[in-house]
C-alpha positions in Angstrom: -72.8 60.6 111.3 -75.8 59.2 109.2 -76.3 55.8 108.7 -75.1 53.9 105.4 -77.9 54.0 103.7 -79.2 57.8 104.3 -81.2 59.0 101.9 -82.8 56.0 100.8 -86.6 56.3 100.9 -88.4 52.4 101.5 -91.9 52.0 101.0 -93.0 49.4 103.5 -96.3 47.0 102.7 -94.7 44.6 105.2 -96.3 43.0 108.6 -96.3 40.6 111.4 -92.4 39.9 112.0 -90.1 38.4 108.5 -90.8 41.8 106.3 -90.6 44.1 109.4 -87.4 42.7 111.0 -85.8 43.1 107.6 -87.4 47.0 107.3 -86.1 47.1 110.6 -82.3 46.8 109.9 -82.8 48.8 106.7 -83.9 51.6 108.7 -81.1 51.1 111.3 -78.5 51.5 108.4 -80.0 55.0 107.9 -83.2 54.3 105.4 -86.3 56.3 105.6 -88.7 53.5 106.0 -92.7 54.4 105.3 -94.6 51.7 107.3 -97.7 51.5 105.1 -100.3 49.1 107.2 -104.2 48.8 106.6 -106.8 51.0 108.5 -106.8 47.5 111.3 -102.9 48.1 111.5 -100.3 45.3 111.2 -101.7 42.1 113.2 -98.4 42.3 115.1 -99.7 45.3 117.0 -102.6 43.1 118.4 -100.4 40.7 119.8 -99.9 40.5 123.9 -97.8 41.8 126.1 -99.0 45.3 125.2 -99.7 48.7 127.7 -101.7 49.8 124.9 -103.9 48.8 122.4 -102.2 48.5 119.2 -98.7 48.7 120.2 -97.8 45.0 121.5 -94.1 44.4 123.0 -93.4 42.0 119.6 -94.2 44.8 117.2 -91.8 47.4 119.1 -89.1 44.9 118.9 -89.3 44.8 115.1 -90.8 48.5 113.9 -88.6 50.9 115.4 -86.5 53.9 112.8 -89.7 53.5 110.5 -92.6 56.0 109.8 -96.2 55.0 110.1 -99.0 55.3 107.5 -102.1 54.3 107.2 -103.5 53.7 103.6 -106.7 51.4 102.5 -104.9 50.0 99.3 -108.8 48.2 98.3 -109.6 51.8 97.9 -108.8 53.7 94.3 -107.4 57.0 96.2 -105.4 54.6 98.6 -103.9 53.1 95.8 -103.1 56.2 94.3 -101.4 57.5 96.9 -99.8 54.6 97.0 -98.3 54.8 93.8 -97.2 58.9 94.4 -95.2 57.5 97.1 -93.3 54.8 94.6 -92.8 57.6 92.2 -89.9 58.9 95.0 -88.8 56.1 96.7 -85.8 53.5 96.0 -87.2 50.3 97.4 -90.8 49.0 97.4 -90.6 45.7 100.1 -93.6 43.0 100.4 -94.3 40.4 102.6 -97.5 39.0 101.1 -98.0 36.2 97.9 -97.4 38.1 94.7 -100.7 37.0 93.8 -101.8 39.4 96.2 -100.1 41.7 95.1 -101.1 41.5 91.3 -104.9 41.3 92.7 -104.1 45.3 94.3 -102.5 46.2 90.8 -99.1 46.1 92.4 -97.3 44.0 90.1 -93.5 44.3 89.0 -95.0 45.9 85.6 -97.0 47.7 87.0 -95.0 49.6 89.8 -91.8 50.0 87.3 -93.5 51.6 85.2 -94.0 54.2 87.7 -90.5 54.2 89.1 -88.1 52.4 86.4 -85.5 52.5 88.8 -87.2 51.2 91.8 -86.1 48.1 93.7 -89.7 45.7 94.3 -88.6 42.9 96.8 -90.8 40.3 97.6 -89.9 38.3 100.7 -92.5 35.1 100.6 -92.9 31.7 101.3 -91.4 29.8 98.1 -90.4 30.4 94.6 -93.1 30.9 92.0 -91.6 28.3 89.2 -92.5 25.3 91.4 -95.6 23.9 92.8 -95.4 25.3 96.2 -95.5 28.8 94.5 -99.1 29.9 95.8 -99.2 28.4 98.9 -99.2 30.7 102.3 -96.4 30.7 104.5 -95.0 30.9 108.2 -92.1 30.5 110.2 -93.8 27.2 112.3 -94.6 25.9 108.3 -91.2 26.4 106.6 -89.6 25.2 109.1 -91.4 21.7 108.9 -91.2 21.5 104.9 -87.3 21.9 106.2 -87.3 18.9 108.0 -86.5 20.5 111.3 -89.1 19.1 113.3 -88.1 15.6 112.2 -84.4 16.1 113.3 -85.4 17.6 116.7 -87.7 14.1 117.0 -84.4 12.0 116.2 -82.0 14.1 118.6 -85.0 14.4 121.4 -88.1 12.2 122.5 -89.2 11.3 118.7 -91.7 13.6 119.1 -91.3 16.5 116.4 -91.2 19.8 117.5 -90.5 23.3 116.0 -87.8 25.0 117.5 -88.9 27.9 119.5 -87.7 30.4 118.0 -88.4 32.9 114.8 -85.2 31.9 113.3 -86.8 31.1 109.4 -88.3 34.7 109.6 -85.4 36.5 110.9 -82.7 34.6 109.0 -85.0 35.3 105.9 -85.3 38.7 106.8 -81.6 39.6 107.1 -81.5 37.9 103.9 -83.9 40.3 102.6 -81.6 43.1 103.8 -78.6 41.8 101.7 -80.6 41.2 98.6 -82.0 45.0 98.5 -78.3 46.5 99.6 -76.7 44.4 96.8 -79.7 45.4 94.3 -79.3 49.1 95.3 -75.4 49.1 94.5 -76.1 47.9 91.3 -78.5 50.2 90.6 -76.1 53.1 91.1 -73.4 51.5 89.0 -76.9 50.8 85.9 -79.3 53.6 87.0 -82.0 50.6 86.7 -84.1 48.9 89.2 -85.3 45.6 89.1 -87.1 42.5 91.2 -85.8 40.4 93.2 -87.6 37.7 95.0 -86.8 36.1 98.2 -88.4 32.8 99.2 -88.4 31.5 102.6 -87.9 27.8 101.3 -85.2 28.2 98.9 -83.5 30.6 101.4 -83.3 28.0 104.0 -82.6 25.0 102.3 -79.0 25.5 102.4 -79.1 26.0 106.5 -80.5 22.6 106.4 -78.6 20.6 103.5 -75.2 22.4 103.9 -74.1 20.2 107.0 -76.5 17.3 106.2 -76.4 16.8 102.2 -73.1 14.1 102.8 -73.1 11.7 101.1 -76.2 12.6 98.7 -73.6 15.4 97.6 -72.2 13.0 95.1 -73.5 11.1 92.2 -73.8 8.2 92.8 -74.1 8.8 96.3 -71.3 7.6 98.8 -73.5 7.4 101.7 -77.0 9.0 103.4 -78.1 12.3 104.4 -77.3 13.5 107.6 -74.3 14.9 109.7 -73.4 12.5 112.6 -72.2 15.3 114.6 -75.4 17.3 114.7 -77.9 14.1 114.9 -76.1 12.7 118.0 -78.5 12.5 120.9 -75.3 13.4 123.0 -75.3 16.7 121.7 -76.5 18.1 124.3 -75.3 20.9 127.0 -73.2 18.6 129.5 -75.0 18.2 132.3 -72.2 18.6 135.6 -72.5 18.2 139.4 -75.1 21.2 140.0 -75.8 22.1 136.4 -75.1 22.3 132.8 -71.7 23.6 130.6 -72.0 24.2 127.0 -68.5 22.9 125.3 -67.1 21.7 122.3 -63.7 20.0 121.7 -64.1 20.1 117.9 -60.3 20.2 116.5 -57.2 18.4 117.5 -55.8 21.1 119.4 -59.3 21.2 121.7 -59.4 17.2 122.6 -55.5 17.4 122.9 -56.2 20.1 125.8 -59.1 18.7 127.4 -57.1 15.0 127.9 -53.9 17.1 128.8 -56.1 18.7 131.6 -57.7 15.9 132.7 -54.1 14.1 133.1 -54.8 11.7 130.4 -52.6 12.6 127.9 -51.5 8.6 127.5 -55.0 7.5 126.6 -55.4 10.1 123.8 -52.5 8.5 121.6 -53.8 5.4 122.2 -57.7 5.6 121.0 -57.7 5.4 117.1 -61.2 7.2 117.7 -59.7 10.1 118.5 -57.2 10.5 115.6 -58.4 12.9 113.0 -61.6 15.2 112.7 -63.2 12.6 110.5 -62.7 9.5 113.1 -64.2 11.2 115.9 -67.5 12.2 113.4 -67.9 8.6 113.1 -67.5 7.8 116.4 -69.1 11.7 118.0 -72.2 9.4 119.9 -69.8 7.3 121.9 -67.0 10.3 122.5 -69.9 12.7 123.4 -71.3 9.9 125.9 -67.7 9.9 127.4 -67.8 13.6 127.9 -71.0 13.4 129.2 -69.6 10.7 132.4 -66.4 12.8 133.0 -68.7 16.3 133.3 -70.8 14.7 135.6 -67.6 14.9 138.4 -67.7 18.5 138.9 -69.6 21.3 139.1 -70.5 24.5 136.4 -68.2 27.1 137.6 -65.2 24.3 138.0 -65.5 23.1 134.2 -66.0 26.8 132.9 -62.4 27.6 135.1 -60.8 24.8 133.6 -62.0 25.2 130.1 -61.0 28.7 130.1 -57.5 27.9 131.1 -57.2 25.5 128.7 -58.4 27.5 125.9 -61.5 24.7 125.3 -64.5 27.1 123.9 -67.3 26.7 126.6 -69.9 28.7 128.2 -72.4 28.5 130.7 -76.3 27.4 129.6 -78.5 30.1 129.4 -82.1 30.6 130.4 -84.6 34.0 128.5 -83.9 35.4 132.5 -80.5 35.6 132.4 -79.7 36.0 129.1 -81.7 39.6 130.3 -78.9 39.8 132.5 -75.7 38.6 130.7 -72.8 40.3 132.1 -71.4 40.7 128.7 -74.5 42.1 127.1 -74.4 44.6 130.1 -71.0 45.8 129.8 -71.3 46.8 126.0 -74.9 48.5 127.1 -76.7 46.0 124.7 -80.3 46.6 126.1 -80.5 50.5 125.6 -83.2 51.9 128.2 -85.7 54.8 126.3 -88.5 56.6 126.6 -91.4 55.9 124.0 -93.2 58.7 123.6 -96.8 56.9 123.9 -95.1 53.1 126.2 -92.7 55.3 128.3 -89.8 53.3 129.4 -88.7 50.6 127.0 -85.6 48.8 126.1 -84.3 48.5 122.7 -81.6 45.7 121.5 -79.2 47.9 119.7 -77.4 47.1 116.1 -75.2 44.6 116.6 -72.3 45.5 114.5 -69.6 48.4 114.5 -69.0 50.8 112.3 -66.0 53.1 112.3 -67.8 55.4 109.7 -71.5 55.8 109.2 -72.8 53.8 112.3 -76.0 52.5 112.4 -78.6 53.6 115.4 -81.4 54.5 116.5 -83.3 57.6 115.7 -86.8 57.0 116.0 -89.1 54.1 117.7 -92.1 51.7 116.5 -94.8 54.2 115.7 -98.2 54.4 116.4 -100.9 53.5 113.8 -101.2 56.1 111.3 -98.4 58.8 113.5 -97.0 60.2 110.4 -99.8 60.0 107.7 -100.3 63.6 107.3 -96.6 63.8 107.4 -95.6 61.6 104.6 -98.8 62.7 102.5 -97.6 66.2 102.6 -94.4 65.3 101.5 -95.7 63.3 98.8 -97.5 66.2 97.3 -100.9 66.1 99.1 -102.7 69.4 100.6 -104.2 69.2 104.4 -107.6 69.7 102.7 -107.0 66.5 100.3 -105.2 64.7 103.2 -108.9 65.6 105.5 -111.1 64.5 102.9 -108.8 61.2 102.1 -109.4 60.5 105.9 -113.2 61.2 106.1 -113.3 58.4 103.1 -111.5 55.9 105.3 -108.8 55.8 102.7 -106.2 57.0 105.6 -106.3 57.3 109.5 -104.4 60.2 111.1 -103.0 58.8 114.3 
């Protein structure tokens, strides 16, 4: 069964991780994605682990189902190739400023008037009516404009500290992926394209503000910013008598079972803290302390027996070893073991979700620089004498 998007053609000018993770999953749902990189490749490739130059661990995580091209867009014929290739394809995707992108004559104007019913996604750091418009963007930046570091500082040690993961690029990224899928149905239902831009800022805001607007939500405002719940210091994994438990009475139902299990049920009716969802937010740092004493009294694999029994949601704490090893990530055959044809062995994290029709997978993996530019430049009209002579000027490499 082909994927849901099979016979969509993507022209990639994406690199380093936000653009390619969102290429990525378009590519998993069945796209043809054309990975078109500089003659120095994507910077991604550079990056270590790596068994060969050029094809790092990080960029096979987020380049796999794509095909690899090398143009030099500075170049006139590069750029004309370029544009042969939008003449066919559905969606052009970019990861740079659009400044950049109206320096290489790549504009919105200029590209639809090649393609009228191309999609031209740009998937950048903040949106162009506002001051921040031109400014560069990463992951470690936007999530500091966000105010991240700030609450990690107020839950932690005061210090600040980004949280160690790519989560603005990746959330923006899937983003991305719904923007382009909802901008392709409509095309089928107009027969036109259109841009769409997706800022990294804007995106995020509401990750940030949905929980913590409170009281600012109103006008006047009732109260300050923040959610109690997720600024406690106490929200923590419980640390127990040989380890940690991750658990979270959060309704009626869950504190009701946890003071039934712990044969308290008297004290339960009797603490107004405990009364409604609302109480307990006002009173989460002193509750979560409690917690915190009681899980102290016996160990990990007790808590997690109880918890389950009682229906309390909990699991155990998690380090990057053995979440490699999670016995649940095992049994569904998460980590699929291949065989690259350049790395050898490799795993790949397959898609996620399930599909009863049209399934996403995994057809091809992360390419070498320049593997398919003859390939694609055949397809797009080009001769093996032009495609020679376009990589004795530099213009392409043929990997």
């Amino acid at each position: 069964m082909s994927g849901p998007l099979n016979g969509i053609r993507i022209v990639d000018l994406t690199s380093v991780l936000m653009g390619p993770f969102a290429t990525q999953l378009l590519g998993d749902y069945g796209a043809d994605v054309i990975k078109v990189e500089p003659p120095t490749g994507d910077t991604s490739r550079g990056i270590v682990p790596a068994l060969h130059p050029g094809m790092a661990a990080a960029f096979l995580h987020v380049n796999r189902n794509k095909r690899a091209l090398v143009l030099d867009l500075k170049i006139p014929a590069g750029l004309a190739a370029l544009l042969r290739l939008i003449e066919g394809a559905d969606v052009l995707i970019y990861n740079v400023r659009p400044q950049a992108m109206a320096r290489l004559g790549l504009t919105w104007e200029a590209v639809s008037a090649v393609n009228p019913r191309l999609i031209y996604a740009g998937v950048f750091g903040y949106g162009q009516a506002g001051p921040y418009g031109a400014k560069p963007a990463y992951d470690d930046l936007i999530q500091g404009v966000l105010g991240i570091p700030s609450m990690v500082a107020t839950v932690g040690d005061g210090i600040p500290r980004y949280v160690p993961v790519a989560m603005i690029d990746r959330t923006v990224g899937m983003a991305a992926v719904a923007a382009v899928s909802a901008a392709l149905y409509r095309r089928e239902k107009s027969g036109v394209g259109q841009s769409i831009d997706i800022p990294m800022f804007e995106t995020m805001v509401p990750f940030v503000l949905g929980e913590h607007m409170c009281g600012r939500t109103y006008e006047p405002a009732t109260g300050p910013v923040g959610y109690p719940r997720m600024l406690a210091r106490e929200r923590a994994p419980f640390a127990t008598r040989d380890g940690y438990v991750c658990v979270l009475m959060y309704n009626d139902k869950h504190w009701r079972s946890f003071y039934r299990m712990l044969g308290r049920e008297d004290e339960l009716a009797q603490d107004p803290r405990l009364r409604t969802i609302g109480s307990r937010t006002e009173h989460v740092q002193a509750l979560y302390a409690m917690v915190a004493d009681i899980l102290l009294t016996r160990t990990t694999e007790e808590w997690l027996a109880l918890f389950n029994s009682a229906d309390i949601p909990a699991m155990p704490l998690s380090t990057l070893d053995s979440l490699m090893d999670d016995p649940h990530l095992r049994a569904i055959g998460y980590f699929e073991p291949m065989e690259h044809p350049s790395e050898g062995p490799i795993y790949q994290m397959r898609p996620a979700a399930t599909w009863s029709e049209s399934p996403p997978d995994i057809r091809r993996l992360a390419p070498r620089l320049g593997e398919h530019s003859a390939e694609v430049l055949l397809e797009a009209g080009y001769s093996h004498a032009d495609i020679e002579q376009l990589a004795a000027a530099g213009v392409t490499f043929l990997g």
